[in-house]
Structure formats: structure tokens, C-alpha cells
C-alpha positions as CSV (number, residue, x, y, z in Angstrom):
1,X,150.5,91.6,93.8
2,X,147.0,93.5,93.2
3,X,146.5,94.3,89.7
4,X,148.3,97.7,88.9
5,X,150.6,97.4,91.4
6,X,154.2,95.4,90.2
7,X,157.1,96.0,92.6
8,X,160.1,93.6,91.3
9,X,161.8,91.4,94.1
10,X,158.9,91.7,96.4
11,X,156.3,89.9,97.8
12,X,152.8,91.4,99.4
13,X,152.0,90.2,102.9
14,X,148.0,90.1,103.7
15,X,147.1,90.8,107.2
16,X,143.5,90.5,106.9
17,X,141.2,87.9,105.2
18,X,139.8,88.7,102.0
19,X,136.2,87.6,100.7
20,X,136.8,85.1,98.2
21,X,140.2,83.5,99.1
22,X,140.3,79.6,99.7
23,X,141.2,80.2,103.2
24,X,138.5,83.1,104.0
25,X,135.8,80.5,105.4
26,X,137.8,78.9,107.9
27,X,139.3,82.6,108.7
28,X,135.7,83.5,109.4
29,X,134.7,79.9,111.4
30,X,138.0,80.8,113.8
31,X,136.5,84.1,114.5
32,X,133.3,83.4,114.9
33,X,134.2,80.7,117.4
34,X,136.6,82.6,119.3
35,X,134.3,85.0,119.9
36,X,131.8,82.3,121.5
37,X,133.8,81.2,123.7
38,X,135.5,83.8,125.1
39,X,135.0,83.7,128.9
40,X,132.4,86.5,129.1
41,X,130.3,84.6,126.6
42,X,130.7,81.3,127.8
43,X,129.5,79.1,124.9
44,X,131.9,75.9,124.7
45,X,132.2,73.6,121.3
46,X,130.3,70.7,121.2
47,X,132.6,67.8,121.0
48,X,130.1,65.7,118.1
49,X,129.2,68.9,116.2
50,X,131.6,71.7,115.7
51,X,128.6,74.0,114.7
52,X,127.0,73.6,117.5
53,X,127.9,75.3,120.6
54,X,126.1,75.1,124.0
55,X,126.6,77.7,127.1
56,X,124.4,77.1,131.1
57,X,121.2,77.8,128.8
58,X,121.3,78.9,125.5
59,X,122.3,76.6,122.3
60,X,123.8,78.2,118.9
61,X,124.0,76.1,115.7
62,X,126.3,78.2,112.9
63,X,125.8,77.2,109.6
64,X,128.0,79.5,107.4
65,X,127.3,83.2,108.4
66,X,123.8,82.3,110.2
67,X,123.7,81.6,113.7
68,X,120.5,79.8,115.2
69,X,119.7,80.6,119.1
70,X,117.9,78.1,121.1
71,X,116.6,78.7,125.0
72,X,114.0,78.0,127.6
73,X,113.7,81.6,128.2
74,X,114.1,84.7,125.3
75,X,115.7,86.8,127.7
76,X,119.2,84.3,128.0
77,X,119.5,84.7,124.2
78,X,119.4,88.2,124.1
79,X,122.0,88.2,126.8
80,X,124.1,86.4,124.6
81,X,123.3,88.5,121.8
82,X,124.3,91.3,123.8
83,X,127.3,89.8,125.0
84,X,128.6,89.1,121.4
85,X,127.6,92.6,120.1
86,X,130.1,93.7,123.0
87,X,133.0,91.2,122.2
88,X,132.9,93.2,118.2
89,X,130.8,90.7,116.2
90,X,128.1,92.7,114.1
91,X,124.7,90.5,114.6
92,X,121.6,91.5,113.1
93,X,118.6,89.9,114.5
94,X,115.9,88.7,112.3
95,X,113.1,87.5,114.9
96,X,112.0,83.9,115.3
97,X,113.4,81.7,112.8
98,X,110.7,80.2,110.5
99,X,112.8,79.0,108.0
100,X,116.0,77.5,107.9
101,X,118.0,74.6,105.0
102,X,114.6,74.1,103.3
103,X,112.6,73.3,106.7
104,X,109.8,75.6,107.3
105,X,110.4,76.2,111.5
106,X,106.4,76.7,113.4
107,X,106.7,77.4,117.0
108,X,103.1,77.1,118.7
109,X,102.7,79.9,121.6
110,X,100.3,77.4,123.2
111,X,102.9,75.0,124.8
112,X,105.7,75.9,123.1
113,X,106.6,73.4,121.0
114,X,108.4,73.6,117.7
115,X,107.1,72.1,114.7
116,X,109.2,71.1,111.3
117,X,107.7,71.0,108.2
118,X,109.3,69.9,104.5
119,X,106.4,71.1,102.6
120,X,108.3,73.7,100.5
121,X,111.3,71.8,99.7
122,X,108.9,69.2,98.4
123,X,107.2,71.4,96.1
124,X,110.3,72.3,94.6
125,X,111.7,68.8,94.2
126,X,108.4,67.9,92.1
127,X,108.3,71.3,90.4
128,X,112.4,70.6,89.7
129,X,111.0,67.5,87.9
130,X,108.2,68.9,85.9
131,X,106.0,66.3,87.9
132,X,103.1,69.4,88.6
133,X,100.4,67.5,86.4
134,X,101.5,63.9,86.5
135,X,98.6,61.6,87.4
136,X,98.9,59.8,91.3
137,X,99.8,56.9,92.6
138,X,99.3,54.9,95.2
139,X,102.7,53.3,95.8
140,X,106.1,54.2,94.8
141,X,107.2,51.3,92.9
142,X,106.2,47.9,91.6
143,X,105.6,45.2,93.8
144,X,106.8,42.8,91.2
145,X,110.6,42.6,90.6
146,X,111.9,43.2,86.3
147,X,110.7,40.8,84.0
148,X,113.6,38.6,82.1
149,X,114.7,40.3,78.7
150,X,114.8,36.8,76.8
151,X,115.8,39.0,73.4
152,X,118.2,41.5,75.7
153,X,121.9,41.5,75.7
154,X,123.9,39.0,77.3
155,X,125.3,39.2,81.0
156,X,129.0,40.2,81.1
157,X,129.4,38.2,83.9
158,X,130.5,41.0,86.2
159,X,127.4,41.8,88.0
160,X,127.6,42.8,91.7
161,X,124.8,42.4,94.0
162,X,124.4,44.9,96.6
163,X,121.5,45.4,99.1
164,X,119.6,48.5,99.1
165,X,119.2,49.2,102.4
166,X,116.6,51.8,104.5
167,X,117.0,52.9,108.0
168,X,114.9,55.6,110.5
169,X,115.9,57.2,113.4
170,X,113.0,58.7,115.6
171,X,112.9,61.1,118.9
172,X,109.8,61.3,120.9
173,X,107.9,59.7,118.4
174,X,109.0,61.7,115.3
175,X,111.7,60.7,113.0
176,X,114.9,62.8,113.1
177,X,116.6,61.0,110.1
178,X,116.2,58.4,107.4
179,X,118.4,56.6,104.9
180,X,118.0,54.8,101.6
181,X,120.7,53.4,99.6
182,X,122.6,50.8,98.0
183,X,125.4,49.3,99.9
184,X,128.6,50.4,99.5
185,X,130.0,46.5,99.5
186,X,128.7,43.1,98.3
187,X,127.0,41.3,101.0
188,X,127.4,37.1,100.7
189,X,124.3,36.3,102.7
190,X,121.5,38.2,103.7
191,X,122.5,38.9,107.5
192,X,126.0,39.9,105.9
193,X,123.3,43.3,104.9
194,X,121.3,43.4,107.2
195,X,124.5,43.7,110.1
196,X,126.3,46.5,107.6
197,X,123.1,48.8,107.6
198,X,123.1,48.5,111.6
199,X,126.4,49.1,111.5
200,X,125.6,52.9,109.6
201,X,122.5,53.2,112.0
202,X,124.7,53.3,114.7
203,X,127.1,56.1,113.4
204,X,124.1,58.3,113.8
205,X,122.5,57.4,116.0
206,X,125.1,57.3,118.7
207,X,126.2,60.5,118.2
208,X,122.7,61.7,118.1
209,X,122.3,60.4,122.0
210,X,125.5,61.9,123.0
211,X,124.1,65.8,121.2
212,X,120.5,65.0,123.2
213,X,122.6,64.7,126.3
214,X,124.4,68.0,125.4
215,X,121.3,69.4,124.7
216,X,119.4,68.8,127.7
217,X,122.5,70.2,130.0
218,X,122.5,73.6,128.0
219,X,119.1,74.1,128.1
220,X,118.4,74.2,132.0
221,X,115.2,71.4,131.4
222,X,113.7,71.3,134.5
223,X,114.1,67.5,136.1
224,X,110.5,67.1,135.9
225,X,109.8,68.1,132.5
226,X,113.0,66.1,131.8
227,X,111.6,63.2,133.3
228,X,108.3,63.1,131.7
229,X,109.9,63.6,128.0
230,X,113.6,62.8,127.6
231,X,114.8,60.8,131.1
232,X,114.2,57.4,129.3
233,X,115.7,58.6,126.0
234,X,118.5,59.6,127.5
235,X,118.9,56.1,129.5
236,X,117.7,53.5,126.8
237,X,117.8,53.0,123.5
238,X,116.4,50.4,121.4
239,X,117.3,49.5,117.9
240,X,115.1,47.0,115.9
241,X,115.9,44.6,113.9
242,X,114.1,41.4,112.4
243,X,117.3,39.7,110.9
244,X,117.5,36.5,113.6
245,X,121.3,36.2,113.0
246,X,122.3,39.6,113.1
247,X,120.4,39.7,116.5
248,X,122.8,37.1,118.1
249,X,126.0,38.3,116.0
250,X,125.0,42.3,117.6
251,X,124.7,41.1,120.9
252,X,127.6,38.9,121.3
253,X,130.6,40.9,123.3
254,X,133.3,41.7,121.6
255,X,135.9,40.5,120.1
256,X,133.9,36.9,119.3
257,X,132.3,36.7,116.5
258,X,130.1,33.7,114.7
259,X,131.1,31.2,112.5
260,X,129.2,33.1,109.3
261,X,130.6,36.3,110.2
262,X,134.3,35.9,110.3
263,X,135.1,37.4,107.4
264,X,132.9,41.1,108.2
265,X,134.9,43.9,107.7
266,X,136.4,45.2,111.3
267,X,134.8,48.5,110.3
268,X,131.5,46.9,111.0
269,X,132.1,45.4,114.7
270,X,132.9,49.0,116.6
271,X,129.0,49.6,118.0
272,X,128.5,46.4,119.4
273,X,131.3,48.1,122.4
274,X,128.2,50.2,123.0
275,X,125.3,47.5,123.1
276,X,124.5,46.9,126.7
277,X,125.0,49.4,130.0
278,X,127.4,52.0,129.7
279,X,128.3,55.3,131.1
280,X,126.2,57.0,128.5
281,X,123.2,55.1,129.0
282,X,122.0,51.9,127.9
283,X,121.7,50.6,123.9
284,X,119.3,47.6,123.2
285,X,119.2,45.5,120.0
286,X,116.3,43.8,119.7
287,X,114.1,41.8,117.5
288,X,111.3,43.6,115.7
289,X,108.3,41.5,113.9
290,X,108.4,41.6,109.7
291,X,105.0,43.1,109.8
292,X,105.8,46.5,111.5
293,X,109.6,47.2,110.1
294,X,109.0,50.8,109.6
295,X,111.7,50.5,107.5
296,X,110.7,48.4,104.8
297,X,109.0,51.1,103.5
298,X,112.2,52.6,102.0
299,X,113.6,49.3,100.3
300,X,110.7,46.9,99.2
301,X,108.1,47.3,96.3
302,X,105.1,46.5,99.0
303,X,100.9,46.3,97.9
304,X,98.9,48.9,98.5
305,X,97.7,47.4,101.5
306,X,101.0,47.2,103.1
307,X,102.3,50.1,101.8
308,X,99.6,52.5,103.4
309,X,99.7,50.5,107.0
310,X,104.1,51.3,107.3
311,X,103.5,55.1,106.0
312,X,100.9,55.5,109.0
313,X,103.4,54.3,111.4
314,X,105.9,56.5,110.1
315,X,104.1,59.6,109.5
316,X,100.1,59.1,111.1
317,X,98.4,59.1,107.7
């Protein structure tokens, strides 16, 4: 019952959502998504992100209350805009996006492409740490691994080693995502590691082809634009990887497996159904010289030297 209000032997039944309940988000998500794909609207769900939904040639991402508008042509969004305004949703448009989670958003009017920029979220992240006057450095960490303790503590015996691991995901020559972090399991041998961090590569990056896929249908790319930028994207893939035995073990059809590998957790085998030719293009492991693993940048202590030659390859300075 509201407060003030008491009727004994009675219960309240609410019609409407209410800001602030447990339930009012999802209310709100339900709406906003029946609304976008009601027939005169036309937008349908995308089946790898539920915030994301594509119509002939617009793309909307939702996040919360916000809705982002993508398209070829200004006019087909506000159509849509339109469309919504008619269907009862109250939208207040707020120009081109320029910023959006913590990535400033640059669209160049010369050829129209977008460009993505961290810098602010940076600033805040050093300023967060109270790292504003600290003196530079040329490399993250040490290239040297921690010196023995001879006077420290002894073990307890129950030390777990478990592989930090890095991984990079690019798109036209920019990188879309990145991890870096320790295992979630002990790994036995060193190809153990190496096949569980291509194993979580794969769970985004597989999904990512199947959204570029979505994204090039609902934006109306013309087949020769298509051709010249995302045509080979969309029909190969390659993964690198300079591990020799996770090679063979990542291109060997399921269900076989090698004699070192027997005991890998099932979890870890499902992406190697999607190595090869399939109907959603074709995925290629292959092998990738020490030297220029992009990668290493995120999980060894390298020189200076090295250090500076990986960060231009991934970021061109």
C-alpha cells in the first residue's frame, strides 16, 4: 500500500510501471522494443545483440534510455524518427552523436568516415589515480621477472600458476577489442594456455563476424564499396597464433583431439566447428612469427626496443 493509504484485507494492483521498481527497466526495454518493431517501423532484433536492432537501412543500438542511429543517408533516420514519434514514443534528438560510454565519436564530412577516440576517459583514469605529475616511462613494466626474497616468508605450498593472457581483435586495420587477464584455470603446459585464450578469442570474435554481416545488410552498402572494404572480411578470417601445438590441436576436426590435450576442458573445443569453410564464411588459424605477436604487448615485460616496435603495429606510433 502507498504510504497513507491502509485498507485492511486488501491488496493494491499496479497497472503501470513505476520509476524505481526492480522490474521498471525491463518494463521499459519491452516497450521500447515493441515499439521498434512494430510493422510500420520495421526494425527487427538482432539475434547476437539484443540492443542492437537493424531495419532495410538504418541501425539503432539502445543502451538504457539512449538510442544511437546509424545510416548511409540522414534522411532514413529521420524517417524512423518520425515513424517512432507516431507509434507514441517521446524522442528528443540531440544532433550527431560525439560522445557516447567514454568514446569521444568524430565524423569527418570529407569522406565520411567515423573516427573513435579514448582520450577523455584516459584523462580521467590517470587523474582517478592522482598520476597528473608522475614522471614517464618508457615501458609499462619490468623486463626482468621478481627477484627471490631469501629472508621472505615461506611458500604454503598452495600456489597456483595461471597464465596471463592478451588478445586483439582488429577491423579494417583498427582494433575493435582487446583483453588482458589472468586465466581463469591452471594450465599444465604452455599450449594448455595458449589453446584456452584462443578459445575466449573466438567467443568474440565469432559473434563479431556474424554483427558485421548484420551490419552490412541494414545498411544498404553498395556491392562496390562493399567489395573494396568489407567483401573479404566478411568471407575470411584469420586468427594468429605462434603456439606450434595449438596450431595442429586448432585445426584438427572435431571430435579428435591430441595425445597432450585429452584432458582440455569440453568448454574449450566448441570453435574449432567453425575453423575451415562454412556458411558464414571462412575462419583460418594460422601461425604468426614471435617477432610481430601484436599481442605480446599486453602479457610480457618487453625492452624498450621491442616494446616501441609492437605499440606501432598496434596503434602507428
Amino acid at each position: 500500500m502507498p504510504r497513507g493509504f491502509t485498507l485492511e484485507g486488501k491488496v493494491l494492483k499496479l497497472r503501470k510501471s513505476l520509476y524505481g521498481l526492480r522490474e521498471s527497466p525491463k518494463n521499459f526495454f519491452d516497450h521500447l522494443k515493441s515499439k521498434l518493431v512494430d510493422l510500420e517501423n520495421g526494425f527487427e532484433q538482432s539475434s547476437e545483440d539484443p540492443c542492437l536492432f537493424k531495419s532495410e537501412n538504418v541501425i539503432c543500438l539502445v543502451y538504457v534510455d539512449d538510442c544511437l542511429f546509424f545510416s548511409a543517408k540522414e534522411e532514413y533516420i529521420d524517417e524512423k524518427i518520425d515513424g517512432l514519434r507516431s507509434s507514441g514514443l517521446l524522442l528528443d534528438v540531440e544532433d550527431d552523436v560525439s560522445g557516447f560510454l567514454g568514446v569521444l565519436i568524430i565524423t569527418k564530412k570529407e569522406d565520411g568516415s567515423i573516427e573513435l577516440l579514448q582520450t577523455g576517459l584516459i584523462d580521467r583514469i590517470i587523474k582517478a589515480l592522482g598520476l597528473e605529475d608522475v614522471n614517464s616511462k618508457a615501458t609499462p613494466a619490468e623486463t626482468t621477472g621478481l627477484p627471490a626474497d631469501p629472508n621472505g616468508p615461506q611458500t604454503d605450498g598452495d600456489f597456483n600458476y595461471r597464465s596471463l593472457i592478451g588478445m586483439l581483435g582488429y577491423l579494417t586495420g583498427s582494433p575493435v577489442f582487446w583483453a588482458s587477464k589472468i586465466q581463469t584455470e591452471t594450465a599444465m603446459i604452455t599450449m594448455e594456455s595458449e589453446y584456452v585464450a584462443l578459445s575466449m578469442a573466438m567467443r568474440d570474435l565469432i559473434p563479431i563476424r556474424r554483427l558485421l554481416n548484420e551490419g552490412c545488410d541494414a545498411t544498404g552498402l553498395e556491392k562496390e564499396r562493399e567489395a573494396t572494404i568489407l567483401a573479404s572480411l566478411r568471407s575470411t578470417t584469420k586468427v594468429h597464433e605462434d603456439n606450434a601445438g595449438c596450431l595442429i590441436l586448432a585445426n584438427t576436426p572435431l571430435p579428435y583431439t591430441t595425445p597432450r590435450s585429452k584432458h582440455y576442458g569440453t568448454e574449450y573445443h566448441w570453435f574449432r566447428s567453425h575453423v575451415g569453410k562454412t556458411e558464414e564464411g571462412s575462419l583460418e588459424v594460422v601461425k604468426v612469427d614471435t617477432k610481430i605477436n601484436i599481442a605480446d604487448i599486453m602479457t610480457k615485460g618487453l625492452p624498450k626496443m621491442d616494446f616501441e616496435r609492437l605499440r606501432f603495429l598496434l596503434v602507428g606510433w
